[in-house]
N, C-alpha and C positions, 0 to 999 in steps of 0.2 A: 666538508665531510660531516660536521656536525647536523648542519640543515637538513642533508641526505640522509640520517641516522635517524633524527627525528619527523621522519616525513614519512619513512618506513613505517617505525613502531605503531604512529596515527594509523596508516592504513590497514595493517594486517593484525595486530596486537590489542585490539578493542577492549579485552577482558584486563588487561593493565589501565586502562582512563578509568574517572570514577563516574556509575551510573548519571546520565541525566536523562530529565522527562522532557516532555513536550512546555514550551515555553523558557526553557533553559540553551537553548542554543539558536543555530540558525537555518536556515531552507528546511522548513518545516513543511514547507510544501512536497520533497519527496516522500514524505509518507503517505500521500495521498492516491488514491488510485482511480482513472479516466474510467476505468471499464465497466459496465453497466453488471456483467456478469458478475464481477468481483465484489463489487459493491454490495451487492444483492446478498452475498454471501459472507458478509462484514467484513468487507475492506482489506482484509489482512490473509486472505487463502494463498496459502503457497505450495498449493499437491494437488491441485484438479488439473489433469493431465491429460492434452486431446488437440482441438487443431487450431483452437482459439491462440492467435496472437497474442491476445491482452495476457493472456497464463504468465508469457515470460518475461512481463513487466515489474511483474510480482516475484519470480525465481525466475533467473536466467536459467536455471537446469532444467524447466517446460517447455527451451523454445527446441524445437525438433522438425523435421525432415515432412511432415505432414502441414506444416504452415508455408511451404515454399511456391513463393510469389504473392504471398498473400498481404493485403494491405488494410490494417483495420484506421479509424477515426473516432476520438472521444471525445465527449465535451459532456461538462460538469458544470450546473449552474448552482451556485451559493447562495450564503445571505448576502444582503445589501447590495447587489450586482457585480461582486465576486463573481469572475469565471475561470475557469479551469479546463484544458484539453489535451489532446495529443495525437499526433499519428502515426503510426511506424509501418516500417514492411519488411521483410522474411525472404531472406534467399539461401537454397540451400545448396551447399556443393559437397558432396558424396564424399571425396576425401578428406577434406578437412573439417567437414560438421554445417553448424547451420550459423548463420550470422542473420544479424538485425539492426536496423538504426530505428531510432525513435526522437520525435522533438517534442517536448513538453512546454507548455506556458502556465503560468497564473497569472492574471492581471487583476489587482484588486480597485481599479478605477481612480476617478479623481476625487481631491480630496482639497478642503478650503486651507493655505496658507495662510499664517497670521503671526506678528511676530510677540516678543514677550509681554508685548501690553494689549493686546487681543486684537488691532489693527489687522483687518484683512488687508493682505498685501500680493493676492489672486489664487492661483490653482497648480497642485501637483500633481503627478503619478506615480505609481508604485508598482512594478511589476518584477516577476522570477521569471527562468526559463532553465532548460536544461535538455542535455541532449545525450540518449543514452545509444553505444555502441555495444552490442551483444554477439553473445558465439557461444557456442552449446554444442556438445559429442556426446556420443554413447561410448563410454570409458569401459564397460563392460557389460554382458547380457543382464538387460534390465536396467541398470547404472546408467546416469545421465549426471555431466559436471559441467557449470556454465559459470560466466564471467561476466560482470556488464561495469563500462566504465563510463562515466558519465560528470563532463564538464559543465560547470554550472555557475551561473550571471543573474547578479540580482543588481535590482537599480531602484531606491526606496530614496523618493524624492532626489537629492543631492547627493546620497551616500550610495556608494557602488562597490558592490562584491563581487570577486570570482573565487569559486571554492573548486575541488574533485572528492567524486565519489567513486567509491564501486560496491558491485554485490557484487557474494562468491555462494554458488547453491550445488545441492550433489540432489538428486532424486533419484527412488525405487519404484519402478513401475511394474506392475503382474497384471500384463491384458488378460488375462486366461480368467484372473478373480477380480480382475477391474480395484487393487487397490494401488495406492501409492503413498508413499512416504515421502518427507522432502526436510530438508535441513537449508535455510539461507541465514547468511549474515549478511545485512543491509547499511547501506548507506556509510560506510567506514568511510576515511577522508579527511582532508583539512580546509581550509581558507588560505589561499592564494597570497589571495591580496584581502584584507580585513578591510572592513568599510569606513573606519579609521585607524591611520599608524596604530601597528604596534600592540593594537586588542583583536587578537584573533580568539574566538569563538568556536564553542563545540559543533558537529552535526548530528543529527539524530537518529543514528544509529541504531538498529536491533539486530536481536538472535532471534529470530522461530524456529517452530520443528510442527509437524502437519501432517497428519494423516487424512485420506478422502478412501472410503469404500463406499462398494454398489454394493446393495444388499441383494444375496441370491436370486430369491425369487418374489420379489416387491420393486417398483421402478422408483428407487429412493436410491439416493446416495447420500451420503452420512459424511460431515467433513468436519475435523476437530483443528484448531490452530492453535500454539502457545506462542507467547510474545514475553519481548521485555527478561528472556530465558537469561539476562545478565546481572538480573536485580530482582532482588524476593519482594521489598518491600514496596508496592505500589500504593498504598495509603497517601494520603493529603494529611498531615501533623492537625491537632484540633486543641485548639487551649482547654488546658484544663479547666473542667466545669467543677467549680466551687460556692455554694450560697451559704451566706452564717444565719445563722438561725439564735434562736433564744439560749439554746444548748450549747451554741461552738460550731463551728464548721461543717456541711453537709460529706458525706463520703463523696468522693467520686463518683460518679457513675461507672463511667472506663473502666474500672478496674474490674467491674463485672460482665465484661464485652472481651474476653478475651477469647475467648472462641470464637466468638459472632465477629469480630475482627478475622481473625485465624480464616475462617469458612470464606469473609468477605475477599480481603486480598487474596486468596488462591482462585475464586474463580473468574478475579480482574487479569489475569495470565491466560482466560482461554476468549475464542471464540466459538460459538456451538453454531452449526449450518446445518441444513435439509435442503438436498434440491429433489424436483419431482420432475423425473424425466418419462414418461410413459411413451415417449416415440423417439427416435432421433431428431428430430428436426426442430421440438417443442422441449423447453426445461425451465422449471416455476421453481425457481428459490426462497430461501426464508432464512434470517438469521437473528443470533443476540449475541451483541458485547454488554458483558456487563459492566465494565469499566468506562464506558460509553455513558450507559444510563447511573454510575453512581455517581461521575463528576457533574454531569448535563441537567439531572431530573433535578423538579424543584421539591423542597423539604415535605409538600403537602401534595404533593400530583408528578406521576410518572409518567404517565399516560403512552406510547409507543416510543418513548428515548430509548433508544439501543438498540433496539429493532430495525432490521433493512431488509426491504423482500426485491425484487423483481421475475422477469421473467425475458425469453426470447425465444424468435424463430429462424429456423435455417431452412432459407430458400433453396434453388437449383443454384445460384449465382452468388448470392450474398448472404448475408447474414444480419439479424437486426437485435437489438435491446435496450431495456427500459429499466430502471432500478431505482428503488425510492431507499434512501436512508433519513433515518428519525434522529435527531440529534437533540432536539430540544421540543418540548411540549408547543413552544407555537409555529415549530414548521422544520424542516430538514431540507437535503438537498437531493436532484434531480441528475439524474445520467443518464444518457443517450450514447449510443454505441454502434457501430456499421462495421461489418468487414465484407471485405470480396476477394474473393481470388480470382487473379487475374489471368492464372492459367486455364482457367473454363472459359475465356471470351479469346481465347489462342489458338486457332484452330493448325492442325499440323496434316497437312495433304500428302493421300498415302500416296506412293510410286503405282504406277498402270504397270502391270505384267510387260514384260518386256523390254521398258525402258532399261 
């Protein structure tokens, strides 16, 4: 009873654990996203609302009734020959809502073994996977509430993990003004089985909230996201800077960056996006994490860290995209993206009068 009490409060009760960042836990890898569109629009959009599959990877409450039969494919190429993909596909059933499966990999490649006195002693592998189960309704006019549960294996050299996760997302959508809202808690969950007895490990968890509007009469849409909505303070701690001088001790600096902190951490909570849709078929995205480019840039040169643009086209059949994210001043990572729907190569033959 106890295990089942505390297996609960992990999964649904997020705001009682205490905050952790990226590198504080484990499958770090779900926060990453296959989709070339998403990407494009810094990684973290959870309210662009439309027929794209990839949407309800990001918020189960995007996947809807417009993606049915649909089958999209991703793949992420990294540093060092890091890869990353997935594929999923969308079936909708009218009474009960829309449902999804998706299978996710990361494979971070091989790597030289060597034991404590530096002896090569040959070659490992390290890879994640994860497999997400979705379902999404319209709870009411405009309302969409979605669920996605998603078991997850990791295998790092000798050491093996199984964890569960789920997102839980509610979305407002007004086709009439083209905007939407969206609220997801992601990744809630524990470790199964911890990768050794008895040290089970955080997952990496967030709260967003995310508006996308199309502006009237200009073919922009405007899409804002906040992250990390469970913790104010996103700053890295920095030792205190102190030089003695002929006088005594220099001031601080810090102590006169209390603002310029104040301004910094608040806009490390947003994502800012632009997409440029001037036709249906054609949309050129652009975005900035600035949280991206303060952890990544180097002290003397920023150069595109934080910045992610791409862009795509929708065929009669398919759909295609490309997405550049900037991570770091000597390079970033590369996204490709396919969807089809399979009900356009389905043809349904009408009855002849009479029959």
């Amino acid at each position: 009873m106890k295990k089942k009490t505390t297996l609960f409060l992990l999964l649904f009760f997020p705001l009682l654990l205490a905050a952790q960042e990226g590198g504080r836990g484990v499958y770090d890898f779900l926060n990453l996203t296959g989709s070339a569109r998403v990407a494009a629009l810094g990684g973290k959009n959870i309210s662009l609302y439309g027929n794209d599959l990839n949407f309800a990877q990001n918020n189960p409450a995007l996947l809807n009734s417009s993606m049915n039969k649909t089958v999209v494919m991703n793949y992420t190429g990294y540093f060092a020959g890091i890869k990353y993909g997935n594929v999923a596909y969308a079936q909708d059933f009218k009474k009960y809502g829309t449902f999804s499966i998706a299978a996710n990999f990361m494979n971070y490649g091989k790597f030289i073994a060597a034991d404590e006195t530096g002896l090569i002693t040959g070659e490992f592998k390290a890879a994640e996977q994860s497999i997400s189960f979705t379902w999404a309704k319209n709870i009411k006019e405009n309302f969409s509430a979605g669920l996605a549960i998603k078991p997850i294996f990791s295998h790092l050299e000798t050491y093996k993990s199984f964890g569960f996760a789920t997102d839980i997302g509610v979305s407002y959508h007004k086709p009439e003004s083209e905007f939407t809202a969206a609220f997801a808690i992601k990744n809630l969950g524990t470790q199964i089985k911890p990768y050794y007895e008895g040290h089970y490990e955080p997952l990496p968890y967030d709260i967003q909230l995310g508006v996308t509007k199309k502006l009237a009469h200009a073919p922009f849409r405007v899409n804002l996201t906040a992250h990390h909505l469970y913790t104010w303070n996103l700053l890295y701690e920095k030792p205190k800077l102190v030089s003695n001088t002929i006088f005594g001790e220099a001031e601080d600096p810090q102590k006169n960056r209390k603002l310029q902190n104040f301004l910094d951490n608040s806009m490390r909570h947003f994502v800012v996006a632009v997409e440029f849709v001037p036709i249906k078929a054609f949309h050129f995205g652009i975005a900035y994490d600035h949280q991206r480019r303060q952890e990544m840039k180097l002290i003397d040169k920023g150069g595109f860290t934080g910045f992610s643009w791409g862009f795509g086209l929708r065929l009669r059949k398919f759909n295609i995209s490309y997405a550049r994210s900037s991570f770091h001043v000597v390079g970033g990572s590369n996204h490709l993206s396919l969807g089809i729907n399979l009900g356009n190569f389905i043809k349904v033959s009408q009855p002849k009068v009479g029959d």
